[in-house]
C-alpha positions as CSV (number, residue, x, y, z in Angstrom):
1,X,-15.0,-25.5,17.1
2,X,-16.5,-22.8,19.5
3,X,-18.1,-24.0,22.7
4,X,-21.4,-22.2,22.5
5,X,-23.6,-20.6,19.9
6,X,-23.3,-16.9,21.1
7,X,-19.6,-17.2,21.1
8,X,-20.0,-18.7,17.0
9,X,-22.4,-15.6,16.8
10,X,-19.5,-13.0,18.1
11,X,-17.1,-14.9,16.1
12,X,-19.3,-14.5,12.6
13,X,-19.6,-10.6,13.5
14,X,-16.8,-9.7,13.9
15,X,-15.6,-11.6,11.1
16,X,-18.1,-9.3,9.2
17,X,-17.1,-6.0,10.4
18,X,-14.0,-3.8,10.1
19,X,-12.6,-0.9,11.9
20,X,-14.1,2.4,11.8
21,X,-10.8,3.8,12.9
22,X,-7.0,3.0,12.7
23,X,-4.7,2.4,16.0
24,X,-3.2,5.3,17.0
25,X,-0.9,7.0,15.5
26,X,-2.1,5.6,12.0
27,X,-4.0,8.4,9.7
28,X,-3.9,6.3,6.7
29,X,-2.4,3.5,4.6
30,X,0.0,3.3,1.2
31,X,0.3,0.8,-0.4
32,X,3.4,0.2,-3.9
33,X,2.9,-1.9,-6.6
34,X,6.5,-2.4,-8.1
35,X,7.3,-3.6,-11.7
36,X,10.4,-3.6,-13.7
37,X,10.6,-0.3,-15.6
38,X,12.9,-1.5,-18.3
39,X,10.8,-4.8,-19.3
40,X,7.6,-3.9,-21.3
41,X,6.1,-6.8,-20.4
42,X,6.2,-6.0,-16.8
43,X,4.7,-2.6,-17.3
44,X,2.1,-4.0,-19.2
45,X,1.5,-6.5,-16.3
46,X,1.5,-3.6,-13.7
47,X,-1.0,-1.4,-15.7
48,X,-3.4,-3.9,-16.1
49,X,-3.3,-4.5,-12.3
50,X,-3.7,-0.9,-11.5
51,X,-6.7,-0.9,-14.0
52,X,-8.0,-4.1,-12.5
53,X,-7.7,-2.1,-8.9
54,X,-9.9,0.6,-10.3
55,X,-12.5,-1.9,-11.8
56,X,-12.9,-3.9,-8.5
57,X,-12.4,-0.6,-5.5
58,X,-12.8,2.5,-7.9
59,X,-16.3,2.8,-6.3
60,X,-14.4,3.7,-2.7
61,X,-15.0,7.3,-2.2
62,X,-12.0,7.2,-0.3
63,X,-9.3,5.0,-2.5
64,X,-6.9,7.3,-4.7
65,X,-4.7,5.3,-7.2
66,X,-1.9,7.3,-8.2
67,X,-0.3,7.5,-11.8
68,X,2.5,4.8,-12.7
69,X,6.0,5.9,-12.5
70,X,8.0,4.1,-14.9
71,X,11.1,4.8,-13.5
72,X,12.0,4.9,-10.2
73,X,11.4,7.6,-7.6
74,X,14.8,8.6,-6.6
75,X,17.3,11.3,-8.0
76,X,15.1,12.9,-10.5
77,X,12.0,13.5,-8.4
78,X,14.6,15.3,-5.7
79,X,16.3,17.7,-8.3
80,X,12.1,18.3,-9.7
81,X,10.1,18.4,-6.1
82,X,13.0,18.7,-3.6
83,X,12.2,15.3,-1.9
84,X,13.0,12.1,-3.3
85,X,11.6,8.6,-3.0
86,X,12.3,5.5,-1.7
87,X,11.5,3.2,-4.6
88,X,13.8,1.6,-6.6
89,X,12.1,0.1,-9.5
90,X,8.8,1.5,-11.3
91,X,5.9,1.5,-8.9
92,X,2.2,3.4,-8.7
93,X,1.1,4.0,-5.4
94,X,-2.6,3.7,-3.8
95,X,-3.6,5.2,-0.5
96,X,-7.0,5.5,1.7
97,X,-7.9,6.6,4.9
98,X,-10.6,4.7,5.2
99,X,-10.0,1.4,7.2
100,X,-12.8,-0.2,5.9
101,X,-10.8,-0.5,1.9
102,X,-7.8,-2.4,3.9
103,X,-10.0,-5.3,4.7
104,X,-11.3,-5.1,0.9
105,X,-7.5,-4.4,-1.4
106,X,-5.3,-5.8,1.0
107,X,-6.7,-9.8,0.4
108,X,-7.3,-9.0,-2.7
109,X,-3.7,-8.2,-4.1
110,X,-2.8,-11.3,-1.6
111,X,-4.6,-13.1,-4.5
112,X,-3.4,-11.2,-7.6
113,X,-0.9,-9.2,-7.4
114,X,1.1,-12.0,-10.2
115,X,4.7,-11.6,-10.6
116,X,5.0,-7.7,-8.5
117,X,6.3,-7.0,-4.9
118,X,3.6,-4.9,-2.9
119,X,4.8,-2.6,0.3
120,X,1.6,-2.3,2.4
121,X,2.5,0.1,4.9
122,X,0.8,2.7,7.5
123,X,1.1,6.3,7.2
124,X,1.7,8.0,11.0
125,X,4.5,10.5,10.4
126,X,7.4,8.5,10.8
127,X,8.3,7.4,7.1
128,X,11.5,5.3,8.0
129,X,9.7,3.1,10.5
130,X,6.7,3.3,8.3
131,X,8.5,1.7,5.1
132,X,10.5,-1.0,7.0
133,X,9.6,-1.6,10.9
134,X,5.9,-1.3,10.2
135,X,5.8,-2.4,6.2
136,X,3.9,-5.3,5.3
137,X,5.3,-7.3,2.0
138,X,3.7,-9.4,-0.9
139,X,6.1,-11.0,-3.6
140,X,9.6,-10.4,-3.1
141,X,11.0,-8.1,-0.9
142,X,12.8,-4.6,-2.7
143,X,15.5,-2.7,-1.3
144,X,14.4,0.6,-0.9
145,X,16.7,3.9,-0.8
146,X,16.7,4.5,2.7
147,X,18.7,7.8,2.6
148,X,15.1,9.4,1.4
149,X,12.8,8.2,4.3
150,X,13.5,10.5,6.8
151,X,12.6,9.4,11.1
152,X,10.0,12.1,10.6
153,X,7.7,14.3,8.2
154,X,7.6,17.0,10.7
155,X,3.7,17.1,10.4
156,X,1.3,17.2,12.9
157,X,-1.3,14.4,12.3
């Protein structure tokens, strides 16, 4: 119980409001939807989610949902792109800049993201502290290839 009405007042703004900016040194977030590439049924599962992300936040100017990879982002992307990926299992990847969305998708895959693990997890240059240090998980936990997640990606942000 708070002990006066302007200190219930503050309390139900700020409750109301969400960053305009991330901490330092955050420029954006990512977050992974994982899914088991080899069972049909979880791909099927995991598309409808990232079609239900699009129904519900498509209307962020800011939110891009990225394609599903239905197998995992290791080897083959590295001998394609020259970089590989950390993510064992088939996964599609979201990401924003604005921190207004986290307050919006982050709850709401609290609620429904069923049956897959979710890595929510800042983007500030440093991938290997970004994707374990910093990572918040929903679901089960997945071992990701470290040997692609380098300290830094030699950007400035």
């Amino acid at each position: 119980m708070f002990g006066t009405s302007a200190t219930a007042a503050a309390a139900a703004a700020s409750a109301t409001t969400h960053p305009l900016a991330w901490p330092a040194p955050t420029f954006s977030y990512d977050v992974h939807v994982y899914f088991d590439h080899t069972s049909p049924k979880d791909v099927e599962s995991a598309t409808q989610l990232r079609e239900r992300i699009i129904k519900e936040f498509g209307h962020f100017e800011d939110l891009r949902v990225f394609q599903m990879h239905k197998k995992p982002l290791g080897e083959w992307v590295l001998e394609l792109a020259g970089a590989g990926g950390p993510h064992p299992t088939g996964m599609f990847e979201c990401d924003f800049r604005d921190p207004q969305i986290f307050g919006h998708i982050v709850p709401w895959l609290q609620i429904h993201h069923g049956s897959h693990s979710v890595l929510v997890h800042p983007r500030t240059g440093f991938p290997l502290r970004e994707h374990t240090e910093n990572a918040i998980w929903m679901g089960e936990k997945q071992a990701l290839v470290m040997k692609y997640l380098p300290e830094t990606d030699g950007q400035q942000h």
